[in-house]
N, C-alpha and C positions, 0 to 999 in steps of 0.2 A: 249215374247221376252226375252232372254236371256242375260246379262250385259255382256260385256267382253271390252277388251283392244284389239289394236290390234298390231303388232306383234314388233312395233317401241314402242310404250308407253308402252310394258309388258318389253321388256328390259329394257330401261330406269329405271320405278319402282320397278324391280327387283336390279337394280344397286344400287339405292337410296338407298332401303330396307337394302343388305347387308350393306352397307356403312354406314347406320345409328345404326343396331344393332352390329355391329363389335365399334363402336364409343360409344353408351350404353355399352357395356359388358366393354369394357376397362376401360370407365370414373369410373361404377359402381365398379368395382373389384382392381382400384385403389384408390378408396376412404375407401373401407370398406374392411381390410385385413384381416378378418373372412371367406372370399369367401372361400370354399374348391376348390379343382381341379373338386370334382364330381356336386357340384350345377353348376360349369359353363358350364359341358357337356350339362347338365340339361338344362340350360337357351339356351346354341346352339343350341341344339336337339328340343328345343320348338320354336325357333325362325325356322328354319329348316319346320319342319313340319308344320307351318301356310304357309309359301311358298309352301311348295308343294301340301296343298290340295287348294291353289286359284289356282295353273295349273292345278291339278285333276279334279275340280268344272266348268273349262273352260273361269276362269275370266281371265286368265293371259295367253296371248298366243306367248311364249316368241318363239323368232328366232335367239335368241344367235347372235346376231348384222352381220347375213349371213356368219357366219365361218363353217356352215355345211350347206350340199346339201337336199333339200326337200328328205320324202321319197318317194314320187310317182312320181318322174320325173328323168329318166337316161340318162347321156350323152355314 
């Protein structure tokens, strides 16, 4: 049996997710002004690809809150 989310709850924690590392990076990088430009591609780029291999891996099965049309059904 394979874990996953389904299409309302992977949005959702997909929202969170951004929300909360957009909210990390700033708190972080205004506390400690040592930050370069290139560590915090770094840290997006990391934060970025944990999101995308749980959609890869098929835990997260986001539906972009139905702003796009499935792809196997045409009107």
């Amino acid at each position: 049996m394979k874990l996953g989310l389904k299409p309302l709850a992977s949005d959702i924690f997909i929202v969170i997710y951004v929300v909360a590392t957009l909210f990390f990076r700033l708190k972080y990088e205004h506390n400690n002004n040592a930050v370069s430009p290139a560590l915090s591609v770094v840290y997006g780029l990391c934060f970025i690809a944990f999101l995308w291999s749980l959609i890869k891996l098929k835990f997260l099965n986001p539906n972009y809150f139905g702003l796009f049309k499935p792809k196997g059904k045409k009107s």
